[in-house]
C-alpha positions in Angstrom: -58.0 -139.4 111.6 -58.4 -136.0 113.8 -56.3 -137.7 116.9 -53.5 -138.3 113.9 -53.7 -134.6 112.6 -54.1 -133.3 116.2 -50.4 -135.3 117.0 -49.1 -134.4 113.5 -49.6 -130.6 114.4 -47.4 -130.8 117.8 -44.1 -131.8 116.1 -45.3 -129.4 113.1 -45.4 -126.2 114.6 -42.4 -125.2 117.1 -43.5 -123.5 120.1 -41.7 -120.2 118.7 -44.4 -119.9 115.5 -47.5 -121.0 118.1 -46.4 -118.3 120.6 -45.5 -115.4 118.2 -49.1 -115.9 116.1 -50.8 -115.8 119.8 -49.2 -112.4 120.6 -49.9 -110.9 116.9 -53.1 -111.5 117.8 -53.6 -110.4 121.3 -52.5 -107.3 120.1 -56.1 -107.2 117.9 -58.1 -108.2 121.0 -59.9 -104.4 121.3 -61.7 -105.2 118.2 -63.1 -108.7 119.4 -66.8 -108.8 119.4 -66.2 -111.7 122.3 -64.7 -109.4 125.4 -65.5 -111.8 127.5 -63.1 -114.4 125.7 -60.6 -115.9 128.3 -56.8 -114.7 128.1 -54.6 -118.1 128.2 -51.3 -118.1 129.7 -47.9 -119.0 127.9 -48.4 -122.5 129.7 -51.6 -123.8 128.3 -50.4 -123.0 124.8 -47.2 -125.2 125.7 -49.2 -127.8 127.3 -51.2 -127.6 124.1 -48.3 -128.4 121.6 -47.0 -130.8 124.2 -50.0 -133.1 124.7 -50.5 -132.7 121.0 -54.3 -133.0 121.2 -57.3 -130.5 122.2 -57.6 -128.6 126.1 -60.8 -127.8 127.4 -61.4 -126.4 131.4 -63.7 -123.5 133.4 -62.9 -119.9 134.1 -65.0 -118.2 136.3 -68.1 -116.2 135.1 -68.3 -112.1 135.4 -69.3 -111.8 138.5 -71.7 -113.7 139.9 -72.6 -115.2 136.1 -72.0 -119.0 135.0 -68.3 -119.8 134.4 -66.9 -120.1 131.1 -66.4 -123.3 129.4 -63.0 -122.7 127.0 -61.3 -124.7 124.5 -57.8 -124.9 122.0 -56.9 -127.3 119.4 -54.8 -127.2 116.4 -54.9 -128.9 113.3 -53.4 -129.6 109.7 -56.0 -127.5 108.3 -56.1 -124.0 106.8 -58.0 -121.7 108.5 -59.6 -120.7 105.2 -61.3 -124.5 105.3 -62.1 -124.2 109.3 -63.8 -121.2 108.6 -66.2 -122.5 105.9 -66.6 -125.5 108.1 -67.7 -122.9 111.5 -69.8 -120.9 109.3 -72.2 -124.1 107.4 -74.5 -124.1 110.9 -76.9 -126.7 108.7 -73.9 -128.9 107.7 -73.0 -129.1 111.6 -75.5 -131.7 111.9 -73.4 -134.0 109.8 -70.5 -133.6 111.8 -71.3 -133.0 115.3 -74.2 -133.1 117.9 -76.3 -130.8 116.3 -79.2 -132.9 115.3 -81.2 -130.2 113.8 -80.3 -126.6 112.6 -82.7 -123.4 110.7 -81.7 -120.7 109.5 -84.1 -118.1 110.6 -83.0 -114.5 109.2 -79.5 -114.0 107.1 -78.1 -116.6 104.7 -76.5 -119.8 105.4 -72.9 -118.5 105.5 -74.1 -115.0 106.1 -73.6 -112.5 108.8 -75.2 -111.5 110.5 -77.8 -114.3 110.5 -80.4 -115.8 112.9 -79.6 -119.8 113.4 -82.4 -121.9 115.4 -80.1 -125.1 116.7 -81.4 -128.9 118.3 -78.2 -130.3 120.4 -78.0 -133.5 122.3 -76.8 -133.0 125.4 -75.3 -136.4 127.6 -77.0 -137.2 130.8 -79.4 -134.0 130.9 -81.8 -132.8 129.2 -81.6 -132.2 125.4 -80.7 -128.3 124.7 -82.4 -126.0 122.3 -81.7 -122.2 121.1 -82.2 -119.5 118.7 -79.0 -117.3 118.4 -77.6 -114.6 116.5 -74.1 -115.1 115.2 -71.7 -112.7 113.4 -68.3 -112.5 111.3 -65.9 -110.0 112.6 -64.8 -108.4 110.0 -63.2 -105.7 111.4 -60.5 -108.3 112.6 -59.8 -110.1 109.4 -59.5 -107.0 107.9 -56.8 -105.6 110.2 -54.9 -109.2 110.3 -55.3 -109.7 106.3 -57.5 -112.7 107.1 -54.8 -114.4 109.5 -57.4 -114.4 112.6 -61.1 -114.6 112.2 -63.6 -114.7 114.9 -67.2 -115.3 114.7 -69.6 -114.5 117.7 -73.2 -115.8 118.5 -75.7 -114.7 121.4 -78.7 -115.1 121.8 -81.1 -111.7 122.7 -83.8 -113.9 124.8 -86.1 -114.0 122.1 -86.7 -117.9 121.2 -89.5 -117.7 118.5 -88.8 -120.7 116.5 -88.9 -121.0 112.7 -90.9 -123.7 110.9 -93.3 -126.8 111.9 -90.5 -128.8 112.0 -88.3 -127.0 114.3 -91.5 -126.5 116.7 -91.5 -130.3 116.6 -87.8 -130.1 117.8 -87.9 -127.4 119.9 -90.9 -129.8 121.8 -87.9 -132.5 123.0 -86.0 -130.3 124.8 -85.6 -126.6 126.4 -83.9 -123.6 125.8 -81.4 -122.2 128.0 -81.8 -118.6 129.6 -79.2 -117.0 127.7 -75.9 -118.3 125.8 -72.9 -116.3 124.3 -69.9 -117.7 123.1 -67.3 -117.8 120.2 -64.9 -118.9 117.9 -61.1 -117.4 117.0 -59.2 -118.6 114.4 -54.8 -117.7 114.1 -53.4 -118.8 110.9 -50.6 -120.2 112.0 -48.2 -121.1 109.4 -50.7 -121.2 105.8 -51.3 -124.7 106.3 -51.8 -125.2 110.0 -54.7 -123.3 112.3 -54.9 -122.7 116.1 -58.5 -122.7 117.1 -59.8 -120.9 120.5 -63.7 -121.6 122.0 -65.7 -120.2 124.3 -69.0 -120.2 125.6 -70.9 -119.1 128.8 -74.4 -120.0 129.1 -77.4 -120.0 131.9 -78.9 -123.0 131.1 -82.4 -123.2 133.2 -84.3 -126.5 133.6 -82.8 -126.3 137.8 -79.5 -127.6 137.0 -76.6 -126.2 138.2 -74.6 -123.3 136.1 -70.9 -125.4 137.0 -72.6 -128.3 136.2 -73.6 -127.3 133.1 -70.2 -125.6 132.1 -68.0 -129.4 133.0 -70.5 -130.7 130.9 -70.2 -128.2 127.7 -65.9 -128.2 128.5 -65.8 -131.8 128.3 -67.9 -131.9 124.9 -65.5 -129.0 123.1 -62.6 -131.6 122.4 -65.0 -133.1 120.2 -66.6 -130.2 118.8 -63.4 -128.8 117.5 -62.2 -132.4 116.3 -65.8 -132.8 114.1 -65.8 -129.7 112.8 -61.9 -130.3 111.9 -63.4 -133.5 110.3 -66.1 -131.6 108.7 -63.2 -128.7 107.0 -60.7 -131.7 105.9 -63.7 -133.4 104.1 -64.1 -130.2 102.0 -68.1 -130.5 102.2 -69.4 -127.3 103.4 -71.2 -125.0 101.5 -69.8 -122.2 102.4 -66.9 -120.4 101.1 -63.1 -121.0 101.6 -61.0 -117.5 101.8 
């Protein structure tokens, strides 16, 4: 169903409407909580519209850090549902490879609020964190809610929540440190271009480019669930 909206979104929006939203929002990127967000070129969003499905690649890290895994999608989907379905970190597990989420400090939709998350991770080792994630609201206020961003990091404290999340927490490791985020452009009312990106040390000896082909290659994914997870309507959180 998301490979069918993903195709139904390249010969819905012309490369005019993509290109102009993407500008009209550049112009807002001084107010992004995410300044390490990568800048995309006028290519990648054609390629995007042409291929009619989700891009993922590497950027290299600031300075000597880990590079930057990146994605873009777009999809029949109003950014008011997308957001609703990036904000419900508990309903993720329904819909993606988070096998286990708590909510630590905050509210479920809330920000800021304090998320402990379980992911399974192909071929290496399974991935734990706690992060800290955040609603810009600063930026929906100046676009009259046309792009959103929300931003998580983590602040190197890993203090887990309950018993249960202690049992989780036991399966795998934490990384050293992760940031990343999530921008939203409304691109039409009905259709929404989604931008991700995250840059993480993940520890455990394995290598940080490693790490990062792994996490690129999993974002295609990630932004078709969680598509799946706002067409089906099911998260708890609200749609505006």
């Amino acid at each position: 169903m998301i490979l069918w909206l993903a195709i139904a979104v390249a010969h819905a929006v012309s490369p005019e409407t993509l290109l102009q939203r993407v500008a009209e929002a550049q112009e807002l990127r001084s107010i992004r909580l995410d300044s390490e967000a990568p800048m995309h070129p006028t290519e990648t969003y054609r390629a995007l519209l042409e291929r009619g499905r989700p891009l993922s690649g590497l950027t290299a890290g600031q300075g000597d850090g880990p590079p930057q895994a990146w994605g873009l999608g777009m999809f029949d989907v109003s950014i008011g549902r997308y957001w609703a379905a990036i904000s419900d970190d508990i309903g993720k597990v329904a819909y993606s490879r988070t096998a286990y989420a708590e909510i630590l400090a905050g509210t479920r939709c809330g920000s800021p609020r304090r998320v402990f998350q379980f992911v399974h991770v192909p071929w290496i080792r399974d991935r734990w964190w706690v992060n800290d994630t955040w609603a810009n609201a600063r930026l929906a206020e100046r676009s009259g809610g046309r792009v959103r961003e929300q931003f998580w990091a983590t602040d190197g404290d890993f203090t887990v929540g309950s018993p249960q999340a202690r049992v989780w927490a036991a399966k795998g490791i934490h990384p050293v440190s992760t940031q990343g985020s999530w921008l939203l452009v409304d691109l039409d009312g009905t259709h929404t271009l989604v931008e991700y990106a995250t840059t993480s040390d993940p520890g455990g000896g394995i290598p940080d480019k490693l790490a990062a082909t792994f996490a690129a290659r999993g974002i295609p994914d990630l932004l078709r669930s969680m598509a799946s997870a706002a067409v089906s309507g099911l998260s708890v959180c609200p749609v505006w």
